[in-house]
MARVEX-792919 format. One line per 2 residues: their letters; for each residue y, z, x of N, C-alpha, C. Coordinates in steps of 0.05 Angstrom, whole numbers, plus 5000, padded with zeros to 4 digits. Each point is the difference from the previous one (the first is absolute). Layout:
N
A	Y/Z/X/Y/Z/X/Y/Z/X  ...
END
This chain:
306
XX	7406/2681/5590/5023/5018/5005/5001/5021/4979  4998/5020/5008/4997/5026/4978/5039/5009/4987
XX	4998/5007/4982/5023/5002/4986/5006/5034/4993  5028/5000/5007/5003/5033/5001/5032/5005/4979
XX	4989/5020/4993/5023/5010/4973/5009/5025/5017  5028/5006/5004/5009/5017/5012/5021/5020/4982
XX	5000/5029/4992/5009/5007/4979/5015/5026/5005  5018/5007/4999/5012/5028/5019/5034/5014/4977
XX	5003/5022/5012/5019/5005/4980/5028/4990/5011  5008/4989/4985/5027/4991/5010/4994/4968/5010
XX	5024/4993/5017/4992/4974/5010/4988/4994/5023  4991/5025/5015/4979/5002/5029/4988/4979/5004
XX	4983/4997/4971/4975/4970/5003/5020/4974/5008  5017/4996/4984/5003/4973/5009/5032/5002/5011
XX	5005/5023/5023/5006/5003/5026/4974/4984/5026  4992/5017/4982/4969/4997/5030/4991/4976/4999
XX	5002/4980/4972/4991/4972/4998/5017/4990/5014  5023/5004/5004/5025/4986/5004/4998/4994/5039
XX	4991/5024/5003/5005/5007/5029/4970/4996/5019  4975/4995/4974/4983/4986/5011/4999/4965/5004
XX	5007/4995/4977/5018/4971/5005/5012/4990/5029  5024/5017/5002/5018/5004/5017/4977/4988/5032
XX	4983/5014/4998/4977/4990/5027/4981/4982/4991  4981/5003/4980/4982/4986/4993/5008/4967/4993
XX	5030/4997/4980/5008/4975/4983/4979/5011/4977  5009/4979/4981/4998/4996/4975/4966/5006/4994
XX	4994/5025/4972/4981/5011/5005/4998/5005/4964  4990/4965/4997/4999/5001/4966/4976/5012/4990
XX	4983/5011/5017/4975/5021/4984/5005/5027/5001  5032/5012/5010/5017/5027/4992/5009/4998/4979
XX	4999/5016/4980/5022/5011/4987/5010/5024/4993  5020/5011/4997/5007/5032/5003/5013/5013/4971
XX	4998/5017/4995/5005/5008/4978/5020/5030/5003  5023/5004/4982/5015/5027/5006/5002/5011/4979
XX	4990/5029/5003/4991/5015/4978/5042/5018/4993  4999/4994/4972/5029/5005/5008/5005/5030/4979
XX	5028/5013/5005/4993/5034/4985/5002/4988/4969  5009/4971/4988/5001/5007/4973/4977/4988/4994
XX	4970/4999/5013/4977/4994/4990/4980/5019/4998  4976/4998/4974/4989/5016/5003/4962/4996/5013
XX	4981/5009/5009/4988/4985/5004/4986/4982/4989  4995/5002/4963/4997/4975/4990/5014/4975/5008
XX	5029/5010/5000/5011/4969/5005/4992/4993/5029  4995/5021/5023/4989/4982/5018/4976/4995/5010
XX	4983/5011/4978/4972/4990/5005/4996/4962/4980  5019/5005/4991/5009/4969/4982/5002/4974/5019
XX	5026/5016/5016/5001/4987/5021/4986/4986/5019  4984/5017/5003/4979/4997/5022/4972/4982/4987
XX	4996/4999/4976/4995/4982/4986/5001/4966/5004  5027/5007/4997/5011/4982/4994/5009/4978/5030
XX	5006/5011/5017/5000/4992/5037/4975/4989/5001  4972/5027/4995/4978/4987/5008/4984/4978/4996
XX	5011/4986/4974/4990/4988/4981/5022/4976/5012  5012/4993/5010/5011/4985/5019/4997/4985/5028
XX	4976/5014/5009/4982/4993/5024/4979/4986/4985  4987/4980/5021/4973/4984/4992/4976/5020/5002
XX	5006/5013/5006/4981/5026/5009/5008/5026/5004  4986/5022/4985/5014/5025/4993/5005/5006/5031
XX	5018/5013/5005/5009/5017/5027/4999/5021/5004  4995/5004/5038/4996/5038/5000/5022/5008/4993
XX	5013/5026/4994/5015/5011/4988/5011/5019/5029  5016/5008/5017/5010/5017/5011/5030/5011/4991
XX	5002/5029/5002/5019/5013/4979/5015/5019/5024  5020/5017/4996/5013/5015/5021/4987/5019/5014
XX	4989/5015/4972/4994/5039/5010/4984/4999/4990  4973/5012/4987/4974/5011/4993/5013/5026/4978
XX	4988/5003/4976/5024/5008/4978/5015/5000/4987  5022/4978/5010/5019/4997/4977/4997/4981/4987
XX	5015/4986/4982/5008/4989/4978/4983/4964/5002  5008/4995/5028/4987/4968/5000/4974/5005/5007
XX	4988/5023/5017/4977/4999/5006/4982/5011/4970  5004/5013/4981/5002/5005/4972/4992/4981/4986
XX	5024/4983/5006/4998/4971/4976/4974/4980/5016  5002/5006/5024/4983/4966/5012/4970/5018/4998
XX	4995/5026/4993/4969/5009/4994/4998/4998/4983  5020/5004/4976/4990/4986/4974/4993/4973/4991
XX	5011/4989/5018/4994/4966/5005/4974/4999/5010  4987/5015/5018/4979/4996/5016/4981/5003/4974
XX	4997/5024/4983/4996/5006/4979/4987/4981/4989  5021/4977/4987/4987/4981/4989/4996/4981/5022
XX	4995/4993/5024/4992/4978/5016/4985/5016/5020  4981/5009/5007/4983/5022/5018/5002/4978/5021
XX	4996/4976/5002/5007/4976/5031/5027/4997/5015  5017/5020/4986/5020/5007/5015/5007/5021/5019
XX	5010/4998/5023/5003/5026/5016/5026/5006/4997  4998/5021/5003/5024/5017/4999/5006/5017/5032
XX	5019/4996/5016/5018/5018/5017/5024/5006/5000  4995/5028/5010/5033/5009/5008/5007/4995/5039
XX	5022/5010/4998/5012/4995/5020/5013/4978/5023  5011/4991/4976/5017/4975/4997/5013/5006/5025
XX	5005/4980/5022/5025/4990/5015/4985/4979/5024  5033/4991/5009/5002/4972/5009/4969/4995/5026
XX	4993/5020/5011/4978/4995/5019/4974/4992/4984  4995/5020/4982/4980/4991/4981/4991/4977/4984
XX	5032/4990/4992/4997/4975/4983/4997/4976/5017  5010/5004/5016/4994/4979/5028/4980/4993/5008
XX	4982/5020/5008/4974/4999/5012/4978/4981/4969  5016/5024/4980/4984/4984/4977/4999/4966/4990
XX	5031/4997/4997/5001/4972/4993/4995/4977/5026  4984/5013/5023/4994/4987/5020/4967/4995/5000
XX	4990/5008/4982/4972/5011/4996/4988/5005/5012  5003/5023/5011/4996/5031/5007/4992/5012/4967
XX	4968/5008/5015/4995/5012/4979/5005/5029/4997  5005/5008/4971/5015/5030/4998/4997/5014/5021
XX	4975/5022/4999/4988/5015/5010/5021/5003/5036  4992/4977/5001/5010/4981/5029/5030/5006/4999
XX	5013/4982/4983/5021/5008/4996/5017/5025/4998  4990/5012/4993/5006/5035/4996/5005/5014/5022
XX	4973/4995/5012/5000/5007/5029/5019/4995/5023  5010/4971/4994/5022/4991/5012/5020/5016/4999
XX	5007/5000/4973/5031/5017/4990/4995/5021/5010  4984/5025/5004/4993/5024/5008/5009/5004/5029
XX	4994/4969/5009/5002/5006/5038/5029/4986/4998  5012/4996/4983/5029/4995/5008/5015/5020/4996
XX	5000/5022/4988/5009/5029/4987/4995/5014/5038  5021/5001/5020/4998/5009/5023/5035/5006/5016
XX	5004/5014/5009/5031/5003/5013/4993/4969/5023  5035/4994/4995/5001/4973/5020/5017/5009/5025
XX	4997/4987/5023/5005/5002/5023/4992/5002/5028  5000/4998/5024/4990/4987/5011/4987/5020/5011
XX	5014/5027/4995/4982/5017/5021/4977/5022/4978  4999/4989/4978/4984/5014/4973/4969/4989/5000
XX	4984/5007/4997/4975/4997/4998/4998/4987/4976  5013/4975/4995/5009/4981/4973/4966/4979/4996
XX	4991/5000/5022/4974/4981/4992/4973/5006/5019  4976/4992/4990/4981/5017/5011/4999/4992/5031
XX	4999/4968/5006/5009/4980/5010/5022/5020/5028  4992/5007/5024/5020/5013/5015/5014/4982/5011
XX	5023/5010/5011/5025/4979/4997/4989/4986/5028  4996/5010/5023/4987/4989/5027/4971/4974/4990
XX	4995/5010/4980/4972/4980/5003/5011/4977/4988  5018/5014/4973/5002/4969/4986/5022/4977/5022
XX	5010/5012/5012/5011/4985/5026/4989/5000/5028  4986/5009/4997/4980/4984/5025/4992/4967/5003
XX	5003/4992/5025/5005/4967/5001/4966/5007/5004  4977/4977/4999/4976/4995/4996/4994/5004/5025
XX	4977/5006/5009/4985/5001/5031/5004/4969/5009  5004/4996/5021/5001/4978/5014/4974/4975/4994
XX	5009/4987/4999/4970/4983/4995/4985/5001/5030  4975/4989/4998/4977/5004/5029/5015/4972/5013
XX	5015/5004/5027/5006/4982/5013/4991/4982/5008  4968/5002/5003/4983/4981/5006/4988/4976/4973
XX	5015/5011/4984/4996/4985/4975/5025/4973/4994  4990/4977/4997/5012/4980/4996/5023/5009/4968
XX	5028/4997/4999/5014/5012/4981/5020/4970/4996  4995/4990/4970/5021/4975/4995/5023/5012/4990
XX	5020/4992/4997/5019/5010/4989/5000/4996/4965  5012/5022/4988/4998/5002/4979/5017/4984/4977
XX	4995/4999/4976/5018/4979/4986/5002/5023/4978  5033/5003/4994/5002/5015/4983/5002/4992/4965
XX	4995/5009/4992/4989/4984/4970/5021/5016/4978  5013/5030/5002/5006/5010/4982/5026/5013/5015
XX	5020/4981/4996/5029/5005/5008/5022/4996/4976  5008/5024/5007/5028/5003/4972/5028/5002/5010
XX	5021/4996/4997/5028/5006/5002/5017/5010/4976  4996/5030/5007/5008/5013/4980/5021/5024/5016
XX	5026/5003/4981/5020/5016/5028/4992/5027/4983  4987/5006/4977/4992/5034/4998/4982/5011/5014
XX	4981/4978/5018/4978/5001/5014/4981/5014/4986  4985/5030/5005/4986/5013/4991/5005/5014/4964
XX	5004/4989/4983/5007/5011/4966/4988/4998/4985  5007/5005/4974/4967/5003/4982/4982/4972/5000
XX	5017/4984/5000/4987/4971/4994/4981/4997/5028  5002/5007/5020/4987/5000/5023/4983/5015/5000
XX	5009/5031/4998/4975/5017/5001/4977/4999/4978  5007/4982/4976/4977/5009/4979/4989/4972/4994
XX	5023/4984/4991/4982/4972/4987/4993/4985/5036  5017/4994/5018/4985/4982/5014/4978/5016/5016
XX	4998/5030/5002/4984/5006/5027/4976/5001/4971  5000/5000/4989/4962/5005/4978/5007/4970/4995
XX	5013/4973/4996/4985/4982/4996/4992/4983/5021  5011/5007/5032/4997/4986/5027/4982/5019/5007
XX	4993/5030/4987/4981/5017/5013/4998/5000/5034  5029/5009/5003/5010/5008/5030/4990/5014/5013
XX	5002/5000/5018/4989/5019/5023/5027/5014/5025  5019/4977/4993/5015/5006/5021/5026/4985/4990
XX	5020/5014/5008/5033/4978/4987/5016/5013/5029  5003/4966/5017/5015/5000/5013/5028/4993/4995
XX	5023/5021/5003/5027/4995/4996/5005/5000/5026  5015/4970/4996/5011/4991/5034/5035/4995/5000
XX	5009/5008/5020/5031/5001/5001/5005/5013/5011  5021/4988/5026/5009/5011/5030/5021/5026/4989
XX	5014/4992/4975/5017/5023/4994/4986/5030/4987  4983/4989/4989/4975/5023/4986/5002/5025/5022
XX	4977/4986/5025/4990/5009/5014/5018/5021/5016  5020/5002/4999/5026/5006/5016/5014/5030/4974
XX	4985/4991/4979/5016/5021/4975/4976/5019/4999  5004/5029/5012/4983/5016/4990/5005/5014/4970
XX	5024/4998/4988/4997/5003/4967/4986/4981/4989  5002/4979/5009/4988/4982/4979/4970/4994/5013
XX	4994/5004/5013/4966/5003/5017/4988/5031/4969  5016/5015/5010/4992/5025/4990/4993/4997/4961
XX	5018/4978/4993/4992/4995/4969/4988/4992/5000  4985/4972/5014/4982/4985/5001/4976/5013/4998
XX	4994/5018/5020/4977/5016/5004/4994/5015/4981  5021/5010/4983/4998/5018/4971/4986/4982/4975
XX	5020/4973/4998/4987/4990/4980/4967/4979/5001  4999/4996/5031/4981/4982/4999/4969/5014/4989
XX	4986/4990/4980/4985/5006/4981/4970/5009/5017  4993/5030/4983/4978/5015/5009/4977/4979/5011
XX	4990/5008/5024/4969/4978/5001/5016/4972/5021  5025/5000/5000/4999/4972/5015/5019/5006/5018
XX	4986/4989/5034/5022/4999/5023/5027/4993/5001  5012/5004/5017/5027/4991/4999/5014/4995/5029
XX	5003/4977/5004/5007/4995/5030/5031/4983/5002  5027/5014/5012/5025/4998/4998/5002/4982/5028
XX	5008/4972/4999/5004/4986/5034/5031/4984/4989  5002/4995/5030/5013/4978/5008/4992/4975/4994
XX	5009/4975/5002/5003/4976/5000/4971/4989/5001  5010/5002/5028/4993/5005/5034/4960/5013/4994
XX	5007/5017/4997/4979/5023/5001/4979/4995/4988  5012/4992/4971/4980/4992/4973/4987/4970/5011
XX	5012/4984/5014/4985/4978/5005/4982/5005/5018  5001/5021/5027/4984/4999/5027/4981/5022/4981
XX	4985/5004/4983/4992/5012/4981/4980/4989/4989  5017/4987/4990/4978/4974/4981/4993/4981/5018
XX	5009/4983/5013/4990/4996/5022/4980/5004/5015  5003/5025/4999/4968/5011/5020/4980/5002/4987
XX	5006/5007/4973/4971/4996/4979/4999/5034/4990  5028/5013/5009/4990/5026/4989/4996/5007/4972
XX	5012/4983/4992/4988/5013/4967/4983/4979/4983  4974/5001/5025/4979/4980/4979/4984/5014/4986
XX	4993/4990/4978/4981/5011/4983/5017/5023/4978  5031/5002/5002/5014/5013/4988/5014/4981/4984
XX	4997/5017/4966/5030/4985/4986/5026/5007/4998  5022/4985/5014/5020/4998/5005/5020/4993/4981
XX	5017/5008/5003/5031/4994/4985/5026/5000/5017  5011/4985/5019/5022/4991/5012/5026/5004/4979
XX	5009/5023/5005/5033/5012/4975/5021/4979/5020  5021/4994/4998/5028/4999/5010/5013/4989/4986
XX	5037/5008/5007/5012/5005/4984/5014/4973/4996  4994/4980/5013/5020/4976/5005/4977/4976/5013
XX	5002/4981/4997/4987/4969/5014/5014/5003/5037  5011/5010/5005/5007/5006/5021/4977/5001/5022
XX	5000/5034/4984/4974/5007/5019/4965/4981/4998  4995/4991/4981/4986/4981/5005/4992/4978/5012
XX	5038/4986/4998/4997/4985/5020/5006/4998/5034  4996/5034/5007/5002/5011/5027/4971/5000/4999
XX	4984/5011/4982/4966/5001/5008/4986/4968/5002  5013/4985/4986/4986/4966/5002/5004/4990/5021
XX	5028/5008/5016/5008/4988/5028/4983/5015/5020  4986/5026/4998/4981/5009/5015/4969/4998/5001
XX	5001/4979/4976/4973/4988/4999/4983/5012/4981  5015/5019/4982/4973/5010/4972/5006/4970/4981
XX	4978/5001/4988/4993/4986/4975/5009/5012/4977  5009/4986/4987/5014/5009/4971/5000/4977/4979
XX	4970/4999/4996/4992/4975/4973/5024/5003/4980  4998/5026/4985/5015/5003/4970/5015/5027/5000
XX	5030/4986/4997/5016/5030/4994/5016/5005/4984  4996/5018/4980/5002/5016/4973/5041/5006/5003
XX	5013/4983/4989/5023/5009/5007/5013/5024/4969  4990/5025/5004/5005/5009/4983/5027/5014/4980
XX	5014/5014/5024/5025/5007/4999/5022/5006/5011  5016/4992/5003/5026/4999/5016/5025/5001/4985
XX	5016/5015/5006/5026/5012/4983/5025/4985/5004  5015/5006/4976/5020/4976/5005/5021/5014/5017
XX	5011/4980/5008/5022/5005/5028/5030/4989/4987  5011/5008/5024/5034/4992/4988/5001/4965/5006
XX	4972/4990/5018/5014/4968/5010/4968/4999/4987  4986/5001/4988/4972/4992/4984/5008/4987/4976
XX	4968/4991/4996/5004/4983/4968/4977/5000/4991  5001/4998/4969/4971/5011/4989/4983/4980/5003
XX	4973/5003/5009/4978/4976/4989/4985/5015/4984  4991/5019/4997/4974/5017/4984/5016/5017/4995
XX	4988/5016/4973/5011/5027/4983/5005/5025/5032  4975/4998/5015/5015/5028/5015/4996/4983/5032
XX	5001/4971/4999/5006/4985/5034/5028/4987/5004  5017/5013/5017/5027/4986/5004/5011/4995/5037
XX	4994/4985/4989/4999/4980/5036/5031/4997/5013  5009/5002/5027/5022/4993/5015/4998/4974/5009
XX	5016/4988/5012/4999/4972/5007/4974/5008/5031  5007/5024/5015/4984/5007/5030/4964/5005/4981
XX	4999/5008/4969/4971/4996/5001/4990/4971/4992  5013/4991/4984/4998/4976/4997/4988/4981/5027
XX	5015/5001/5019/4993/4986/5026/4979/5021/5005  4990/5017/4997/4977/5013/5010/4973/4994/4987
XX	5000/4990/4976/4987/4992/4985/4991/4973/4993  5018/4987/5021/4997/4965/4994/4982/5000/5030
XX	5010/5019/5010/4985/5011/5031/4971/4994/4992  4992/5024/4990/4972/5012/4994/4989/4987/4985
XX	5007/4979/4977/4987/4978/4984/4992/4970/5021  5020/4995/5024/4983/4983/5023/4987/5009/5017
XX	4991/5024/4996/4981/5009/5020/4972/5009/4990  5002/4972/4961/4981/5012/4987/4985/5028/4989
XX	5023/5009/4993/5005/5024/4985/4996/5001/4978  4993/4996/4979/4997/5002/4967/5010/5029/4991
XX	5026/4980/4991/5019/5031/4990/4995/5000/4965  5000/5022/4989/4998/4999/4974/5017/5023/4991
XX	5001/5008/4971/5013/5016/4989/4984/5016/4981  4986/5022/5006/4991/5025/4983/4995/5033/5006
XX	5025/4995/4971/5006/5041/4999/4972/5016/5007  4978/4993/4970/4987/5019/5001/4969/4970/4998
XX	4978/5029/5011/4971/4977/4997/5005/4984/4969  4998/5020/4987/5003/4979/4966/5019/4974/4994
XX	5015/5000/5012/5013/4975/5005/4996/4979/5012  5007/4974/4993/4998/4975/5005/5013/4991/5027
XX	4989/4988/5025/5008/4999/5017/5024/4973/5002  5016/5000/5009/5027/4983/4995/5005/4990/5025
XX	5000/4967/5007/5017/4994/5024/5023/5001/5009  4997/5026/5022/5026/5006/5008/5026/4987/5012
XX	4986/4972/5014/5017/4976/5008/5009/4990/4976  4989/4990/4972/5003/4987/4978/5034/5014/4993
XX	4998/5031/4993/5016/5022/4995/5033/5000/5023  4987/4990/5024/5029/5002/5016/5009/4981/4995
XX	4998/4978/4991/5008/4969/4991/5021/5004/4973  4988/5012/4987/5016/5006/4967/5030/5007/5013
END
């Protein structure tokens, strides 16, 4: 795991740590540094010293702007350590891609194609909006088609957010994230964000219940990696009564309610998911509990018990 020193004027850097956290979790090979007006750059090339020398391994260095004061101090650092890199243009897309390892270069490039006007009718991704929603060509009818078993199902009510678009679609290396929900499908504002945020390079197919099962079912998305979004055990257990397979499901996040109760830092269950979930665990369901890939997977039955 490569180690990164993040260094900017003011408290930007460890804003941006804060708020890469915020998606990633806990990211002890960051640390951020704030260059403040009563320092001068000796004291924060000291600094930076002194951070680096704190890692088991010196770290790349990314700084705000190209010229000022931290990018200054972390070349005079390079100075004496030439195995150090040095970049500018510090922010949250960048450090993301990076502490995901994504290599720079790579990384950069990322941040570059996120710098675009958002909206639905903006030429926001290369990706045209008709293709990346185009359902697959029909499979050859004459072809024997088993039904499919879905392997990478989440219940998360932000559905499409950073934790979706960045850490799970590069470590499930998606192809496709089906968000299923009879109420979805029915909301053209909320169809219309979906389509905005779902991440450059990967399809995006909005169903019903109903729809997403006679789907999978048929075998349409074989040979594709999948991600099943919804916002509640509900709808899952409308797709199991229609006969999809659902080995293991990721119960990620659900918000607390006025009649909920906490089991996980961001999972808060009603007594109606509760019974939906005692549902979907006899129908051999393996429910678990994880935010992000870097995390430890948690039994989610174990958790409704507490």
């Amino acid at each position: 795991m490569n180690n990164f020193l993040i260094v900017s004027h003011g408290e930007y850097a460890k804003a941006t740590l804060a708020s890469c956290e915020m998606i990633a979790g806990k990211l002890p090979n960051v640390k951020a540094i704030a260059f403040k007006q009563t320092m001068n750059q000796d004291d924060l090339l000291n600094e930076i010293e002194k951070v680096a020398e704190s890692f088991d391994k010196k770290p790349t260095i990314i700084v705000d702007i190209a010229g000022g004061t931290p990018a200054n101090a972390s070349l005079r650092y390079h100075q004496k350590h030439p195995e150090v890199k040095v970049y500018s243009g510090l922010c949250l897309p960048l450090l993301l891609a990076a502490v995901m390892g994504t290599p720079m270069e790579e990384a950069i490039k990322q941040a570059q194609e996120n710098i675009a006007p958002v909206g639905e009718n903006l030429d926001i991704k290369k990706t045209p909006a008709k293709e990346k929603n185009t359902e697959e060509t029909k499979p050859n009818e004459n072809a024997e088609i088993e039904p499919q078993t879905m392997h990478n199902v989440r219940i998360d009510e932000r559905l499409i957010h950073g934790q979706v678009a960045t850490m799970w679609t590069n470590a499930l290396r998606l192809t496709r994230i089906m968000v299923v929900g009879d109420d979805i499908v029915k909301n053209d504002i909320q169809k219309t964000a979906l389509k905005t945020a779902c991440p450059h390079g990967v399809h995006l197919s909005i169903l019903t219940a109903k729809g997403a099962a006679r789907r999978i079912n048929s075998g349409k998305y074989q040979g594709q990696t999948v991600l099943v979004l919804v916002k509640n055990p509900s709808v899952l257990r409308q797709m199991v009564d229609n006969g999809v397979k659902l080995p293991e499901i990721n119960v990620g996040n659900m918000s607390t309610k006025s009649d909920s109760r906490q089991v996980a830092k961001s999972v808060a269950v009603t007594a109606e998911d509760v019974d939906d979930f005692n549902y979907l665990n006899k129908q051999s369901c393996h429910l678990y509990h994880q935010m992000v890939p870097a995390e430890d997977k948690e039994d989610f039955m174990k958790l409704l018990e507490k």
